[in-house]
C-alpha positions in Angstrom: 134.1 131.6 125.7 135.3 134.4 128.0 134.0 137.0 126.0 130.3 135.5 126.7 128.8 136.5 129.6 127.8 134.5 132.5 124.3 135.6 132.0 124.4 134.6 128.1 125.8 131.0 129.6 122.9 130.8 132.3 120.6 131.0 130.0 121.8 128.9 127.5 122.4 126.0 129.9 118.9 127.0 130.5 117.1 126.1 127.7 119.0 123.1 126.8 118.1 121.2 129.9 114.7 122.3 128.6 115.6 120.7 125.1 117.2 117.5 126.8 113.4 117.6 128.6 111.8 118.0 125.1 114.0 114.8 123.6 113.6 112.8 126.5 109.6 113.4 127.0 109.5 112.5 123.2 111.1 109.4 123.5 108.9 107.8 125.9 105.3 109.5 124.6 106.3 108.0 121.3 106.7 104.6 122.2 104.2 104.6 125.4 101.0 105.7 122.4 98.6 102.8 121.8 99.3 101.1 118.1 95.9 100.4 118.1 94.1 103.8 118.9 96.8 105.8 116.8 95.7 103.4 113.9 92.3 104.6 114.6 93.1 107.7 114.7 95.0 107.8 111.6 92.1 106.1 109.5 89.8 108.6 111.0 91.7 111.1 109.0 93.4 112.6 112.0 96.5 114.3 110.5 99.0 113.9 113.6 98.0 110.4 114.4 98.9 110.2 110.7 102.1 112.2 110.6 103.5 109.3 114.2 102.3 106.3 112.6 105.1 107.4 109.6 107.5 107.8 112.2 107.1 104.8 114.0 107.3 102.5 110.7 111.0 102.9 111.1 111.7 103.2 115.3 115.2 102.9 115.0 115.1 106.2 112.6 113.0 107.9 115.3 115.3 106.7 118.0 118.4 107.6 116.5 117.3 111.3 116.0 116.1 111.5 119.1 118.8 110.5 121.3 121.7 112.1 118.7 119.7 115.5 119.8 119.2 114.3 123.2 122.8 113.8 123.5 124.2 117.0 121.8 122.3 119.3 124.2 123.5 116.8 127.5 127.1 116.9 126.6 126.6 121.1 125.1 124.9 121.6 128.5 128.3 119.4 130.5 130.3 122.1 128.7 128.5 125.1 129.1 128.5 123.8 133.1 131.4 123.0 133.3 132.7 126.9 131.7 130.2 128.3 134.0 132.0 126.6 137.6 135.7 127.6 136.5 134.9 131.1 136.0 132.9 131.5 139.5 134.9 128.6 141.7 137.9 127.9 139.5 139.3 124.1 139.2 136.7 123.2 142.1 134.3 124.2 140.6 134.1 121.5 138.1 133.3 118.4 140.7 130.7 120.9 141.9 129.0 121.2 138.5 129.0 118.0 137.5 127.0 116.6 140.9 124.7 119.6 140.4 124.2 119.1 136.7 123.7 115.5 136.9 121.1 116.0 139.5 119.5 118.6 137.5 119.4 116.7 134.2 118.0 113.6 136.2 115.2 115.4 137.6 113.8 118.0 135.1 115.2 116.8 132.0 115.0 112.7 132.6 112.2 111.8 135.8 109.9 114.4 135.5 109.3 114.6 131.5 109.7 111.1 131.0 106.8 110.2 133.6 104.8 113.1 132.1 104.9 111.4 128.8 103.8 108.1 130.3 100.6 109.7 131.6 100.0 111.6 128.6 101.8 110.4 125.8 99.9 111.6 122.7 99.7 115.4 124.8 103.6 114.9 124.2 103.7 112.9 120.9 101.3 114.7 118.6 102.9 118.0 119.1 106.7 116.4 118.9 106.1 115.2 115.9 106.1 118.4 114.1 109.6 119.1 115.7 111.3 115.6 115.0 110.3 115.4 111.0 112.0 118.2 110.4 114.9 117.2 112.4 114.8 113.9 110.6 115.3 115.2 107.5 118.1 117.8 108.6 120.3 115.4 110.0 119.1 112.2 108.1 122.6 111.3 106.7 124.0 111.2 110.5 120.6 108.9 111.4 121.3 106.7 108.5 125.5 106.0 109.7 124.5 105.8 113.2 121.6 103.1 112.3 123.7 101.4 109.6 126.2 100.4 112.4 123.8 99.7 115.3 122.2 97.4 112.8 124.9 95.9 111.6 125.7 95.3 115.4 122.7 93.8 115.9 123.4 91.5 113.0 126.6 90.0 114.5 124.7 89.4 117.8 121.8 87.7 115.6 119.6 90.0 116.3 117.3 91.1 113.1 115.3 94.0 112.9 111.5 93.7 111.8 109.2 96.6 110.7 106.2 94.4 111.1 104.4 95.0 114.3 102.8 92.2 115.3 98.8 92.4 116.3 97.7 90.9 119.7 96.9 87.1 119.7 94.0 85.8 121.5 95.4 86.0 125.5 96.8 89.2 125.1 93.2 90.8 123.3 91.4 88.3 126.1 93.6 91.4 128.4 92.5 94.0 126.5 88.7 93.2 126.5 89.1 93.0 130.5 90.9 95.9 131.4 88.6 97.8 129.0 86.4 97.9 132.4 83.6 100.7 132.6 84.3 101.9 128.7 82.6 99.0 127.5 79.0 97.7 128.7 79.0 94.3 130.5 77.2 92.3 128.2 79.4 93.3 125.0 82.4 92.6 126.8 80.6 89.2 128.1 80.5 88.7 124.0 83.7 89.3 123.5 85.4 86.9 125.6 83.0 84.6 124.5 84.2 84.8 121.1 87.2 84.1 122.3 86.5 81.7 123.8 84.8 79.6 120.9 88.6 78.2 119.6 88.4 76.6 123.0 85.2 74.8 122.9 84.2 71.8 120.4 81.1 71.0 119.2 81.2 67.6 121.4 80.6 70.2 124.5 77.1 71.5 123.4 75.7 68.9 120.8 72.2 67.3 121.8 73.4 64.1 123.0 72.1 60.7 120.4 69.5 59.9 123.4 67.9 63.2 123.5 67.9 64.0 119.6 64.2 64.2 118.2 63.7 62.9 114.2 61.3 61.2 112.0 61.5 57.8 112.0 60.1 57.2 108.5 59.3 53.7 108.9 56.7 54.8 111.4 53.0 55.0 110.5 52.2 57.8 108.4 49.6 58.7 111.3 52.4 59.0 114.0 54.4 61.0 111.8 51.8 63.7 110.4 51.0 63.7 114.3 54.4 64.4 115.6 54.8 66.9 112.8 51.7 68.8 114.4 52.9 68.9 117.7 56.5 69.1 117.5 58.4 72.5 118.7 61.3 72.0 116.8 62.1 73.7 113.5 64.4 71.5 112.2 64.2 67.2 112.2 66.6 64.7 111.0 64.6 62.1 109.3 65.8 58.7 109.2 65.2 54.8 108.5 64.8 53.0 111.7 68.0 54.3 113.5 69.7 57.5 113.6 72.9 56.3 112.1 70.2 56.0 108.9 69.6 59.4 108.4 68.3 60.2 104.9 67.6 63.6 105.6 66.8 66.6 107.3 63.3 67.9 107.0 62.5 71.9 107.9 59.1 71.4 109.9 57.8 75.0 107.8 58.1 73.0 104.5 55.3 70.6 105.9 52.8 72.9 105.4 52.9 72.0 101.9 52.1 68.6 102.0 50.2 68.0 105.5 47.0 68.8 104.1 47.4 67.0 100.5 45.0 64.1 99.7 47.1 62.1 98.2 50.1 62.5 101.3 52.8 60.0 101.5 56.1 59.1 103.0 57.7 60.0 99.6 56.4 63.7 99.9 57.7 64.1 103.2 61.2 62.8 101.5 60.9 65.1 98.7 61.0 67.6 100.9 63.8 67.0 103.0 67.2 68.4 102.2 71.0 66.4 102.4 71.9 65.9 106.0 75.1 67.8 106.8 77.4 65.5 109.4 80.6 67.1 110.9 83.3 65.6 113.0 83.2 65.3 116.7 86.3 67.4 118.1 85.5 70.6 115.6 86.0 73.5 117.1 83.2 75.9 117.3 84.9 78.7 115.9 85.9 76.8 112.3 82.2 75.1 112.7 80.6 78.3 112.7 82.6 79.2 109.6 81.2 76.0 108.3 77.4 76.5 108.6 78.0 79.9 106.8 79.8 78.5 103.8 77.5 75.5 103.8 74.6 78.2 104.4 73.2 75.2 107.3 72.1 75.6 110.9 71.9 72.1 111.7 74.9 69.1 111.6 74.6 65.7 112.7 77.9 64.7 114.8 79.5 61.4 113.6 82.8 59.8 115.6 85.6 58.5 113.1 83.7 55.1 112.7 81.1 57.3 111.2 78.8 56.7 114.1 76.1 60.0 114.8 76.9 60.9 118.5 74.5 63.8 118.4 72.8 67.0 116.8 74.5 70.2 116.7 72.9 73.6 115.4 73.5 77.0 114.7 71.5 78.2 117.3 73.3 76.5 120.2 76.8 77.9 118.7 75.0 81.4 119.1 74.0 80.7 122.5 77.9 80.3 123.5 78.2 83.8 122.3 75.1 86.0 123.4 73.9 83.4 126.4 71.1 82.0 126.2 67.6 82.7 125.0 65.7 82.1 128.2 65.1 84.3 130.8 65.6 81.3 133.4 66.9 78.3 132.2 67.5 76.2 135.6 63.7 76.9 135.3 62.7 75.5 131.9 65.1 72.5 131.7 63.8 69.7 131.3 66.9 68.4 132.8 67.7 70.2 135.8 64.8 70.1 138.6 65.3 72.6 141.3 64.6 71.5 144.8 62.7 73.2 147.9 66.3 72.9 149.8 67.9 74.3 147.6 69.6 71.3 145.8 68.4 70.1 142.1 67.7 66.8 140.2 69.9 66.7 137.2 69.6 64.3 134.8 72.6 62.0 134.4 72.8 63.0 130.9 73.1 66.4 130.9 76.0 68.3 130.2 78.1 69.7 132.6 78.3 73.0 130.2 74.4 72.9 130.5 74.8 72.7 134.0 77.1 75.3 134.9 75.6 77.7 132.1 72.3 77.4 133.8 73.0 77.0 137.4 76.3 79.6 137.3 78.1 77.3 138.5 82.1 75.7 137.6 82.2 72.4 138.1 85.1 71.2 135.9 85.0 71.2 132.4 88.2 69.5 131.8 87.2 65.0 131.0 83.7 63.8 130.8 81.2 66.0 128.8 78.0 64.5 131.3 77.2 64.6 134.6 76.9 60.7 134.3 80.5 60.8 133.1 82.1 62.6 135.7 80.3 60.9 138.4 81.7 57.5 136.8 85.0 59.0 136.6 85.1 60.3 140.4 83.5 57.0 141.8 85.8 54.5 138.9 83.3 52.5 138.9 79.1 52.4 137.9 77.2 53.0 141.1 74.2 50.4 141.8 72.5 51.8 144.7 72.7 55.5 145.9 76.3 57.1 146.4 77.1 60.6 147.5 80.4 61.5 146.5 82.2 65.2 146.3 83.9 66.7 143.1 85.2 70.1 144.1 82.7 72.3 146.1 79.4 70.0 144.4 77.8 67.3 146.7 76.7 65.0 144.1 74.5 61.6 144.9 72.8 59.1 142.6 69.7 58.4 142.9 68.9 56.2 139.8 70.6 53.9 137.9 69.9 51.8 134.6 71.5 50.3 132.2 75.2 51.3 133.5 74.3 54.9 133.1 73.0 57.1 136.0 69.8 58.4 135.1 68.9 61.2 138.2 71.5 62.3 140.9 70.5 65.1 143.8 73.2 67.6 143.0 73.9 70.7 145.6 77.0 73.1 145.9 78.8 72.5 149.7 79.5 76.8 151.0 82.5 76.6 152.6 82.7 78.8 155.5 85.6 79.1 157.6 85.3 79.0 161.5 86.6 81.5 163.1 88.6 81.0 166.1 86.8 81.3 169.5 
């Protein structure tokens, strides 16, 4: 080295702190790139996105080349350095050029690119790539020895190596869909989480309760039924033989039209055109009872507990209505459960659904126990109130104001606004 010049050795060092730079910006833009938007890319036919996604099937290839690089220019640079400090300051010189290095390296060739490639890692990554194939393949057979014994390492420790990456599961896409933020309108991201949040909700929080459900009774007079046919607004009935748990079919109300006006109409026509009734299982989630109506090609089931008892009606529409919200403009306003009040409180119905209630009020009173309003007042009082009773469940003022047959029929409920005093 004495016959090279200072000069020739300045400028050397020079470029490979820039080539440490290079490796160690590469490093971190590879591995900071979104999986998912690279995979985009790279099905969009975007030839770079195409040319990573190869590279980062095997990391610890990717790795290995980059740091063997990274090292060789760090410990050429330490030499070239150190050469540099004996010629100008002698034996001194080499404590000198090691603080100065090191604090060199650390700043333009570790901090700087490294935090460069974190803010933009596919401005790094995409035009790396084209440097670290071909290094790949040049010094492959050192990538492979230095691999084969970090893996074999990793082995001993227990540690195995997977080339699977592993997609998001539902929490971790839940983040996604909320940091998303501006880039995705409001309402599709209110979808989304709704979605997700179908594998979280079963069919026993948004049936029609047995008490509310509205069928054909088919030992009625034919008179009642032809009438209730005419004025029904429901598109779909259950018909059954004196009790619901006797359901012998379900009858779309279009397909009436076909025998209403027939001379000759009977109870039997009004069978004949009824289809199978569909029952699920209370406890179904709404995801896998969504899946079910579109194998079964049905939009309405009839919930039955495990003694085979119907509890309810549940249809495809409401399962649609978790998802998209609902179909009314104002639903506190058409109800026929929830009455709002001139002081700002409303009559609810005791057996309304606390889903129901919060969905239309926008309001969170606990979802976790009784599915009613009726039931969560029982449960908060432990016992069944016979005269009027306020009580309090979180910020909700709730009092009874009718009761029969042990259930409550009506209770005024209000939300309490909290406001803190401040001190005089």
């Amino acid at each position: 080295m004495n016959e090279v010049s200072l000069t020739a050795l300045g400028i050397t060092l020079f470029f490979l702190i820039l080539l440490s730079g290079f490796f160690s910006s590469s490093e971190t833009g590879m591995m900071s790139l979104n999986r998912y938007r690279l995979r985009h890319l790279s099905k969009s036919g975007n030839k770079q996105a195409k040319r990573i996604e190869a590279l980062l099937r095997r990391p610890d290839r990717l790795i290995g080349v980059i740091l063997i690089g990274n090292n060789f220019v760090n410990i050429l640079a330490s030499s070239i350095a150190t050469i540099i400090a004996l010629r100008l300051m002698g034996d001194n010189g080499i404590a000198w050029a090691t603080a100065i290095l090191t604090l060199v390296i650390l700043i333009f060739a570790e901090v700087t690119p490294k935090t460069l490639a974190v803010l933009h890692p596919e401005r790094i990554a995409f035009p790396a790539s084209y440097v670290l194939i071909p290094l790949l393949k040049i010094f492959y057979p050192l990538v492979w020895l230095v691999n084969g014994v970090s893996n074999s390492l990793l082995r001993m420790i227990g540690v195995k190596r997977s080339n699977t990456h592993k997609g998001l599961n539902s929490e971790e896409l839940r983040s996604v869909v909320y940091e998303a933020g501006s880039r995705m309108p409001s309402e599709h991201q209110r979808m989304l989480l709704n979605i997700l949040d179908l594998e979280k909700i079963s069919i026993d929080d948004i049936m029609i309760p047995r008490n509310e459900v509205v069928g054909i009774n088919i030992d009625d007079s034919l008179g009642d039924i032809v009438k209730q046919l005419k004025s029904t607004q429901h598109t779909r009935m259950p018909v059954f033989k004196g009790e619901l748990n006797r359901t012998i079919g379900i009858l779309h109300v279009r397909n009436s039209t076909r025998f209403m006006d027939a001379p000759d109409l009977n109870k039997a026509m009004i069978l004949q055109h009824s289809g199978d009734p569909y029952f699920v299982l209370e406890g179904t989630t709404l995801n896998k009872q969504l899946l079910d109506f579109q194998q079964n090609k049905r939009r309405i089931g009839l919930v039955v507990d495990e003694y085979g008892e119907v509890q309810g009606i549940v249809t495809l529409e409401d399962i649609l209505e978790e998802i998209v919200g609902e179909f009314t403009t104002d639903m506190a306003a058409t109800s026929k459960d929830i009455h709002p009040q001139e002081d700002g409180s409303y009559l609810i119905d005791g057996t309304a659904t606390i889903r129901e209630i919060n969905r239309a009020l926008s309001w969170d009173i606990p979802l976790a126990g009784p599915k009613t309003l009726n039931g969560i007042i029982i449960e908060a009082l432990e016992s069944i109130p016979e005269n009027s009773v306020c009580t309090q469940i979180g910020d909700y003022r709730i009092e009874t104001l009718h009761t029969k047959k042990n259930i409550v029929k009506t209770a005024r409920v209000s939300r309490v606004s909290v406001k803190k005093k401040k001190a005089s």
